[in-house]
C-alpha positions in Angstrom: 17.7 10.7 51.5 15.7 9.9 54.2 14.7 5.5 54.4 10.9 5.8 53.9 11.7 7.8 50.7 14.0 5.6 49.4 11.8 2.3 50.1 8.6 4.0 48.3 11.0 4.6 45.1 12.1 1.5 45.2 9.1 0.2 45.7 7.9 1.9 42.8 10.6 0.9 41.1 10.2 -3.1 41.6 6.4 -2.8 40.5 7.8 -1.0 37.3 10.8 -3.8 36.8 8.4 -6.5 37.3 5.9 -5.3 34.8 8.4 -4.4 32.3 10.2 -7.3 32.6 7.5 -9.5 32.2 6.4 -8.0 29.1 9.7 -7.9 27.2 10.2 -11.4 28.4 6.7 -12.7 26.7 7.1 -10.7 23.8 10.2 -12.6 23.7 8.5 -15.6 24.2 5.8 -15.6 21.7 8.2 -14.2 18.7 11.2 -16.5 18.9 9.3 -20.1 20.8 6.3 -20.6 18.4 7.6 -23.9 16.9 10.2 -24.5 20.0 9.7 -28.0 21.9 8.2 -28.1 25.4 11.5 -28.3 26.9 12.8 -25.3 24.9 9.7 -23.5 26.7 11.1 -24.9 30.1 14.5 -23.3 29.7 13.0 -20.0 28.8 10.5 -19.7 31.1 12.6 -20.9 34.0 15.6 -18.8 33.0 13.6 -15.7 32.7 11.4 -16.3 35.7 14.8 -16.5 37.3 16.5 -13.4 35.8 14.7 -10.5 36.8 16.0 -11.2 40.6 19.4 -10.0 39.8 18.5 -6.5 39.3 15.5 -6.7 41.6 18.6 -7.5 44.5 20.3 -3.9 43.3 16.9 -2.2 44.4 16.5 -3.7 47.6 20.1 -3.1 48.1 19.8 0.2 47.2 16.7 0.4 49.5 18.6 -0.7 52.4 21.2 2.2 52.1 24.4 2.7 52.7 25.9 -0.2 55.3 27.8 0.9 58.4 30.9 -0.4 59.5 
């Protein structure tokens, strides 16, 4: 697959994993932290504003291709 194709799908595919992600994760929020204290809050928000990096790195890694040796 030729590199400028793979960056605009993955690309694509961040956008898509960002929105996604932060929808679940407020849906989340607002069902399950209505009567949580502010430090509960914290932890969630800090966790999940942490999480979606880990499969954000497999698309860039994936957008980098294959590595040469």
């Amino acid at each position: 697959m030729p590199v400028r194709l793979r960056k605009f799908i993955g690309t694509i595919l961040i956008i898509v994993l960002v929105v996604v992600y932060a929808l679940v994760a407020n849906t989340i929020a607002v069902a399950t932290l209505g009567n949580a204290p502010w430090w509960g809050h914290l932890l969630y928000f800090l966790l999940t504003g942490l999480l979606w990096v880990l499969p954000a790195m497999v698309i860039i890694k994936w957008m980098a291709g294959p590595t040469h040796s």
